[in-house]
N, C-alpha and C positions, 0 to 999 in steps of 0.2 A: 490069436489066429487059430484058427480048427486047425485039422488034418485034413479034412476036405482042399480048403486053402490053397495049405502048404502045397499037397498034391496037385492038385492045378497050376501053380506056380512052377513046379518042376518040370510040368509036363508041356505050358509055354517054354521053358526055358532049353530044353531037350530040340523042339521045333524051331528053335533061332530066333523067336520071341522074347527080348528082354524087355525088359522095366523103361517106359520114357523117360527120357531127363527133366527134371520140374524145370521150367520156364521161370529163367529170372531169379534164380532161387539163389540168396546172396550168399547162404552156407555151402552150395558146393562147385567147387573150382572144377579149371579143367583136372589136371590132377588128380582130385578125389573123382571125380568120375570115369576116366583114365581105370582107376582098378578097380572100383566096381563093375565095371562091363569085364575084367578080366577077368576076376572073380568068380563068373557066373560061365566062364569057356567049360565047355565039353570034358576038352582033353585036359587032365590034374595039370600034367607039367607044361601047359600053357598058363594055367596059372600063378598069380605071385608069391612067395614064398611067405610065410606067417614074417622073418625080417625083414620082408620089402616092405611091408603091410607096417608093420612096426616102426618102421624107417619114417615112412609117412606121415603117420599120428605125431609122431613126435616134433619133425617138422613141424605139422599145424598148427604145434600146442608153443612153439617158441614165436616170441615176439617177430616181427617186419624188422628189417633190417635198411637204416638208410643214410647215404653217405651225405654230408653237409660240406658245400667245396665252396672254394669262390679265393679273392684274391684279397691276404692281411689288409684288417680295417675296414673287411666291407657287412660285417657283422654276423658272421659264421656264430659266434659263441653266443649273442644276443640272444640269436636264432632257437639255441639249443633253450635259453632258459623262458623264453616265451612260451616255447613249444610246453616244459618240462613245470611252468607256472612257480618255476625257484630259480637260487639262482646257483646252479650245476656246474657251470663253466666260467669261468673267471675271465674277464675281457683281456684281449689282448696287450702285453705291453708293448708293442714294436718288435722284440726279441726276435732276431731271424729264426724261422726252423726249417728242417728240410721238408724241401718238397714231400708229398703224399706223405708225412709224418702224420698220423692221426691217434685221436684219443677218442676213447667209446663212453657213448654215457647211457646207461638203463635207462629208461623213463617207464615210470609206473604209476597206472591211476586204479581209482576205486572201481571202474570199470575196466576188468583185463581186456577186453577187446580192444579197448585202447593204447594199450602197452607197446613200446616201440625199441630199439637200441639206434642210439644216431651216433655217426662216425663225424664226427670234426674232424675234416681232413684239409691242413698244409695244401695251399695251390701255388700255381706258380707266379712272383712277385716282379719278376722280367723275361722275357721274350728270347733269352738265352743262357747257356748255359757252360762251363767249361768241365775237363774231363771228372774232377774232385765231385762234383757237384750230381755228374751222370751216375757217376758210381752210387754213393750218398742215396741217390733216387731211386734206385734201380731196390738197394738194399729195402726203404720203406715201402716202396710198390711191393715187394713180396713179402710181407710183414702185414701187410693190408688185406691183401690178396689170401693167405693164408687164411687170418682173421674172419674174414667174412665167408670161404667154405667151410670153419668150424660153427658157425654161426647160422647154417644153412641158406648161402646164398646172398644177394642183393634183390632190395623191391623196389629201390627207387634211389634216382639223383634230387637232390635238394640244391641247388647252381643259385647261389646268393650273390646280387649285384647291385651298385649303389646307382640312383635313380642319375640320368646324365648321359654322356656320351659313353659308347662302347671302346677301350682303347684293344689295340691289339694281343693287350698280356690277358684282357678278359676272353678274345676267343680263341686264345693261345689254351685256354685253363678249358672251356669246353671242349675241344679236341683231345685235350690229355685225359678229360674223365669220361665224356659221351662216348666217341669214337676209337680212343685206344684202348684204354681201361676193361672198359663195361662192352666192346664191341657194337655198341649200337641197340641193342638190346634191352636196355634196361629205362624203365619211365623216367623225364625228367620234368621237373617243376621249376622254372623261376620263381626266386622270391624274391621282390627288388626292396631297396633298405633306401634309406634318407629320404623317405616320403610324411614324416612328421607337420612339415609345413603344408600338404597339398590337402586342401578343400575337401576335395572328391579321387580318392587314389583311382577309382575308375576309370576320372576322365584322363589321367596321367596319361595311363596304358593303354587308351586308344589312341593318345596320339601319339605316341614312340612305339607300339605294334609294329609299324612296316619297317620302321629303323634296326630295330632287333634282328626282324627275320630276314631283313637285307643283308644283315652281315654274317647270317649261316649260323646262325643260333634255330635251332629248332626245339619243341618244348611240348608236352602235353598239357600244362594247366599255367597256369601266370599267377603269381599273389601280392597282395604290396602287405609291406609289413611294417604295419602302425598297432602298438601291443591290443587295443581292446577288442579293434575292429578285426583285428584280423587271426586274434590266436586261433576262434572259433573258423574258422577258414581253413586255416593250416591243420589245426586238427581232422578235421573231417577230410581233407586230402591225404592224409598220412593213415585214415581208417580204409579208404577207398584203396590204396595203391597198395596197404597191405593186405590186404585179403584176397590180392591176385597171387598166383604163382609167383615165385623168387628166382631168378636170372642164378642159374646153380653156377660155381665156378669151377675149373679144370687148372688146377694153379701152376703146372710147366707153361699147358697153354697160353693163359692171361698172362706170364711173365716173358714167356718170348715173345709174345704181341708187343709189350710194354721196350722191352731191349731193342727191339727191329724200331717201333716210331719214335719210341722218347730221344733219340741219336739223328734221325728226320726231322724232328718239329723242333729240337733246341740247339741241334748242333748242323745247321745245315751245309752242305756241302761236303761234309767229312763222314767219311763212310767210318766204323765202328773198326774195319778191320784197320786202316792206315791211319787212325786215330789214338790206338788204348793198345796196349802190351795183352796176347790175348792170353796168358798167363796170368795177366793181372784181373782180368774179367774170370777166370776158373776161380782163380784164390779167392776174390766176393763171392762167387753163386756157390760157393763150398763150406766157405768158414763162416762168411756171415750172413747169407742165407740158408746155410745148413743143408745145401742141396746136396745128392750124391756125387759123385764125380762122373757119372753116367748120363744124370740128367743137365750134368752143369755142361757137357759138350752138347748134347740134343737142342741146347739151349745155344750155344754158338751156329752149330750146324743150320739151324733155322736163319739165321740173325747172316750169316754165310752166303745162302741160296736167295733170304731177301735181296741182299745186295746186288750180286749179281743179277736178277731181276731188272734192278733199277738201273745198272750203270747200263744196261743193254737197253732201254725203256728210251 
């Protein structure tokens, strides 16, 4: 570039003339465009600091991040080694685990653009829950939760479900990861499993469509998952959903979201405070969520004023 150029350049930029955003251009997000326009402000300290900037790149250079949920036996781990084209995750033996217990598996190809980290995570196996059980959940939710702000974020739900009737513990488990978890925020994709026997997994899905989204399932993409037909599918949805911005998380936030509904959706009628010793709720968010003792009350205090809320509602 001349100096001529350059100098033109600046002296648009001086006049509040910045650069147009390329149209459809698949390398840059909102985000990265976000601090290029900041970049180019007038005033220095409206600009982002060299480690915002650095914060950034680094972000973009770490894999999409994406949780794999659904309900034991409906082929969460399958899933991971379709996707992974090995076999990474060991199928399940039955073995109960807790709720939101999850395990992370890299996935790396010979093309990094492809590269992903997927979360097999533990859903829920019944439709309720007792107090051993809320605690339990409470501890993995923030153990997850954690995980995925060190990780930079969430870019998508993978909601894995067996071809058939919807029963209640399945939109028990999308409320606990769509709507509580993730706030509503973050893409999700059906992947439905036991379709080996179906012809045409297309025509499956156009006739259970309106059954699905009757029962308040809502979804961005739909996939059926028969391994040849479909890796190439799953793949190209997991390049697409990562190259968006990543749903960043606030982890007091997401876990008193998670303590106010997981006590709503599994333990209904029993409010949090006349249910659990709130001594004993300090002692988990302290010792085995490792929280402060500061944030382990901000985290009651929320959990508090929701109630009250509801009992007045």
């Amino acid at each position: 570039m001349s100096e001529k150029s350059e100098l033109r350049i600046v002296a648009m930029i001086l006049k509040g003339h910045g650069p147009q955003r390329p149209d459809s251009h698949p390398a840059i997000i909102d985000s990265d465009w976000d601090i290029i326009q900041r970049c180019l402000l007038f005033k220095p300290e409206l600009r982002p600091s060299a480690n915002e900037v650095l914060d950034l790149v680094c972000a973009r250079t770490k894999p999409p991040n994406f949780i794999i949920f659904g309900e034991m036996g409906v082929g969460k781990s399958a899933l991971v080694n379709l996707i992974a084209g090995d076999e990474l995750a060991e199928i399940s033996s039955g073995t109960q685990l807790c709720t939101l217990e999850s395990t992370e598996y890299p996935v790396t190809f010979s093309d990094s653009q492809l590269n992903v980290n997927l979360f097999d995570t533990v859903g829920l196996n019944s439709p309720t829950m007792n107090n051993a059980g809320y605690l339990d959940t409470l501890v993995k939710a923030h153990e997850l939760i954690v995980l995925l702000k060190d990780r930079g974020g969430v870019h998508g739900l993978l909601f894995c479900i067996k071809a058939g009737r919807l029963s209640h513990t399945v939109q028990q488990n999308y409320r606990l990861f769509f709507e509580f978890l993730c706030q509503e925020q973050v893409p999700l994709a059906l992947v439905v499993t036991n379709l080996e026997n179906e012809e045409n997994m297309d025509d499956w899905w156009t006739m259970n469509k309106a059954h699905i989204e009757n029962c308040g399932i809502g979804y961005q993409n739909a996939y059926g998952a028969r391994y040849f037909e479909s890796r190439k599918k799953v793949l190209s949805m997991l390049k697409e959903l990562g190259s968006r911005d990543a749903c960043l998380v606030d982890v007091n936030d997401w876990l008193a979201r998670m303590c106010e509904k997981l006590r709503e959706l599994l333990i209904p009628g029993k409010g949090l405070r006349s249910g659990l010793n709130r001594d004993k709720i300090v002692q988990v968010l302290t010792k085995r969520c490792k929280l402060s003792k500061q944030d382990a009350m901000q985290v009651l205090q929320r959990i508090d004023s929701y109630e009250e809320n509801w009992e007045l509602a």
